[in-house]
C-alpha positions as CSV (number, residue, x, y, z in Angstrom):
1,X,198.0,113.0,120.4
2,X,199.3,113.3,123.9
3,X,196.8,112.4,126.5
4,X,198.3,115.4,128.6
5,X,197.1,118.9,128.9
6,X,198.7,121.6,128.8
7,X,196.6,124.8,130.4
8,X,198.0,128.6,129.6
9,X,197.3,130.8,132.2
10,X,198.0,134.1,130.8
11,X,196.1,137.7,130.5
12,X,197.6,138.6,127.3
13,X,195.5,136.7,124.7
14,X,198.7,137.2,121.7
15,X,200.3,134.5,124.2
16,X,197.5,132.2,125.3
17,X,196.7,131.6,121.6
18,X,200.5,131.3,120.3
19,X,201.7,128.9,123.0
20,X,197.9,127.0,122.3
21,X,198.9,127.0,118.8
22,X,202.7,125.6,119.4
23,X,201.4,122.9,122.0
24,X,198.4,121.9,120.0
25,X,201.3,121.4,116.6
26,X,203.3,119.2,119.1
27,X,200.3,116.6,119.7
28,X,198.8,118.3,123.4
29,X,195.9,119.2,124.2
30,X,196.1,122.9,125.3
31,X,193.6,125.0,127.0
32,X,193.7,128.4,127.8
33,X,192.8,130.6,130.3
34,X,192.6,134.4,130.7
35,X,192.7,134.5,134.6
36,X,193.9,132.8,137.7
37,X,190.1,133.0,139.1
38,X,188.6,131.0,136.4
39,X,191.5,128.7,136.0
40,X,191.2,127.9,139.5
41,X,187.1,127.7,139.3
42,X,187.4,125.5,137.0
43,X,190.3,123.0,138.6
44,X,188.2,122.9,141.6
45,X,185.6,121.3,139.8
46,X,187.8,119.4,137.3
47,X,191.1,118.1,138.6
48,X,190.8,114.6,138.6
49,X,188.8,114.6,135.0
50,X,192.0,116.5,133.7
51,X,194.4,114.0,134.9
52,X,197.6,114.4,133.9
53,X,198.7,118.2,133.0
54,X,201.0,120.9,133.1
55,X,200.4,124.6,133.9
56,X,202.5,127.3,132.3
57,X,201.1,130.7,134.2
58,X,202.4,134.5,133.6
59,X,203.8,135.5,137.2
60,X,202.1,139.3,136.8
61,X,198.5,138.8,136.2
62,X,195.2,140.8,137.0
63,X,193.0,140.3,139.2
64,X,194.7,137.7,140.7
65,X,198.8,137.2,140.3
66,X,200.4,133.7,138.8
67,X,202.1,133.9,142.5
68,X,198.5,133.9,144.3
69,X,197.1,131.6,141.7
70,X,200.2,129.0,142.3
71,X,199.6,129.2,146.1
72,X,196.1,128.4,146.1
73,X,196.8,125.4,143.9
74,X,199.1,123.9,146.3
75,X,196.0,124.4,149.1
76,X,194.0,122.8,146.6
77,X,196.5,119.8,146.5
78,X,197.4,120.6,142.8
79,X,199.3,117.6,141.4
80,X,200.4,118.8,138.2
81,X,203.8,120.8,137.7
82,X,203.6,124.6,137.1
83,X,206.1,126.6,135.3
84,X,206.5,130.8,135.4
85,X,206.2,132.7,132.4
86,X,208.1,135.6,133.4
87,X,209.3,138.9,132.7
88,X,212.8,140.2,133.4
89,X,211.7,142.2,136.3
90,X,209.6,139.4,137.7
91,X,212.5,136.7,138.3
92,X,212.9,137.9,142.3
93,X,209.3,136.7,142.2
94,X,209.5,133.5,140.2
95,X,212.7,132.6,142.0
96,X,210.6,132.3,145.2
97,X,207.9,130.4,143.5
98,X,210.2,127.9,142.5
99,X,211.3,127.7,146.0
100,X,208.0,126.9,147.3
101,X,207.4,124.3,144.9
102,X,207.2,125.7,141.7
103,X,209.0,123.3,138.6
104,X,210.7,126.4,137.1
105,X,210.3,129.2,135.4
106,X,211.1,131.1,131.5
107,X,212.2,135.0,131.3
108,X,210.4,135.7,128.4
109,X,211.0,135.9,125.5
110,X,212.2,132.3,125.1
111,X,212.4,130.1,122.3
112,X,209.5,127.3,121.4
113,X,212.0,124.6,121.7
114,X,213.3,125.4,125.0
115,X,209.6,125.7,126.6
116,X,208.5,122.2,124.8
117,X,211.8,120.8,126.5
118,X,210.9,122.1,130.3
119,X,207.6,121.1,130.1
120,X,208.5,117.3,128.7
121,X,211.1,117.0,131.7
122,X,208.4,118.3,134.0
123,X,206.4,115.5,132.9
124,X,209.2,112.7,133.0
125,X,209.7,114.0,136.3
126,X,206.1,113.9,137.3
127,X,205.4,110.6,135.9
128,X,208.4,109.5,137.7
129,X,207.0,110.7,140.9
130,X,204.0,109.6,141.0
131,X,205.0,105.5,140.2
132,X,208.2,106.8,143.1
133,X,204.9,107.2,145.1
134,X,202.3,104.1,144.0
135,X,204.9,101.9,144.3
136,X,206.0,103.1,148.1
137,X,202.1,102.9,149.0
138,X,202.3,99.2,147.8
139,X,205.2,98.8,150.0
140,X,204.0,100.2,153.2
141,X,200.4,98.4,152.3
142,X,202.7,95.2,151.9
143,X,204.4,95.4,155.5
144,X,201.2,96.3,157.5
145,X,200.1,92.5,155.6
146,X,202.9,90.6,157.6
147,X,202.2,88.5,160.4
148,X,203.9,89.5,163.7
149,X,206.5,86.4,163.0
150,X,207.3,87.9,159.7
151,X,207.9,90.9,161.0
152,X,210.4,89.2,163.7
153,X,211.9,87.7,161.0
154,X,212.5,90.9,158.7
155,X,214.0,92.5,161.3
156,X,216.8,90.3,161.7
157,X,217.4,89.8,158.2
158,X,217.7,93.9,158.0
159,X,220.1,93.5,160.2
160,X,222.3,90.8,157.4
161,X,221.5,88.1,160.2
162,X,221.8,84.4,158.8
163,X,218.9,82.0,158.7
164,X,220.8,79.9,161.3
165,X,221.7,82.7,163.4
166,X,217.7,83.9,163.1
167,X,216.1,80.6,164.2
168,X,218.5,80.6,167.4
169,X,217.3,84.3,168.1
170,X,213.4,83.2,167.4
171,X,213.6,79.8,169.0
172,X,212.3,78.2,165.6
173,X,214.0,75.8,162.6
174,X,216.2,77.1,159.7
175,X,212.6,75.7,158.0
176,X,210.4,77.6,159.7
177,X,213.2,81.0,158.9
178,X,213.3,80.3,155.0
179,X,209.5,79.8,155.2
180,X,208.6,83.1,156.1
181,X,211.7,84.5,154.5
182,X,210.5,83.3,151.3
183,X,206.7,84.6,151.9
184,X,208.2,88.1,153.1
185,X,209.9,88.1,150.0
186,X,206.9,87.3,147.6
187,X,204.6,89.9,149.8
188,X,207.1,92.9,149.4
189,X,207.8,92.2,145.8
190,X,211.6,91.4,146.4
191,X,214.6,88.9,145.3
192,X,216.5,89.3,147.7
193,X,218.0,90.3,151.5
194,X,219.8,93.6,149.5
195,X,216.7,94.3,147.2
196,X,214.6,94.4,150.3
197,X,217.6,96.7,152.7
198,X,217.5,99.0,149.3
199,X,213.4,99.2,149.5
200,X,213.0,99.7,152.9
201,X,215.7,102.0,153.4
202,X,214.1,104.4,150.7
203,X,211.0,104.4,152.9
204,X,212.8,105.2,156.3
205,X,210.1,102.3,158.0
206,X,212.9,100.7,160.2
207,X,211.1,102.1,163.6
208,X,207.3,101.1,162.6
209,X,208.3,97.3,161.2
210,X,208.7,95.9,164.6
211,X,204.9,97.1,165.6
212,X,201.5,95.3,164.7
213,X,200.1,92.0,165.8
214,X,199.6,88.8,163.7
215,X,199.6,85.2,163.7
216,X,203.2,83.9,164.4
């Protein structure tokens, strides 16, 4: 059993309990749900309890549409991908979710196989995002820890500067420069001068890693 789950959001109860029955046979958890308003009543009260999920929703729903119901999970801060169950004269509409942030959408009728498959890659790609993310807050948690001499020193090595060539600029030994190259190093999590240019660069922190005050 997957500890994901997998919540239908759909006003035709044929498909709630068919796509419940095909996720629950493929080891999720599925829930169903016959309206946006009571899906969203209860993700209000439940999101972090549900933790990792995946929200397929019919686009044309009443009393609230899968459109409406999509935008007032993003207010909510709604981590979980959600993918369209659509119509053919509903992709205009689904096109544009996916454009505000949508994972994707299915024209119905589509085959079991192919909606197992989109909603796996929208968790890979999920998962992958959110370590992306936990490992950039580490990062940036990691730099505000270095001393203001540290932070001298990282940025002349992101600039491919030599340990010799970085004492003269500091006024301090070669010693002194692989001593706080090597504890930069151990705080960021890094092996070396091109493993940290690749880290940093994926953050875009150049301008804030001169700022800050420490002990030198």
């Amino acid at each position: 059993m997957h500890s994901v789950s997998i919540h239908i959001v759909d006003d035709d109860r044929d498909i709630r309990e068919g796509l419940a029955w095909l996720f629950d046979s493929r080891g999720y958890h599925a829930a169903t749900w016959e309206s946006g308003p009571l899906f969203l009543e209860e993700a209000t009260q439940r999101q972090r309890a549900w933790g990792t999920a995946v929200v397929l929703m019919d686009i044309r729903m009443e009393p609230l549409s899968g459109l409406s119901t999509f935008e007032r999970l993003v207010q909510m801060g709604c981590p979980w991908p959600v993918l369209f169950l659509t119509g053919h004269g509903d992709v205009g509409m689904a096109v544009a979710a996916v454009k505000s942030g949508a994972w994707d959408f299915l024209e119905k009728p589509f085959q079991d196989n192919m909606l197992v498959d989109r909603v796996e890659q929208a968790l890979a790609a999920t998962t992958a995002q959110k370590l992306a993310s936990e490992r950039d807050i580490a990062l940036r948690e990691a730099l505000a820890g270095l001393s203001q001499r540290e932070r001298e020193v990282l940025d002349e090595l992101l600039c491919g500067h030599y340990n010799k060539t970085i004492a003269d600029h500091l006024g301090i030994t070669q010693r002194t420069v692989e001593f706080h190259r090597a504890n930069i190093f151990s705080k960021l999590g890094v092996r070396s001068a091109i493993e940290l240019a690749h880290q940093l660069g994926r953050l875009q922190t150049a301008a804030p890693l001169s700022s800050g005050t420490g002990d030198a």
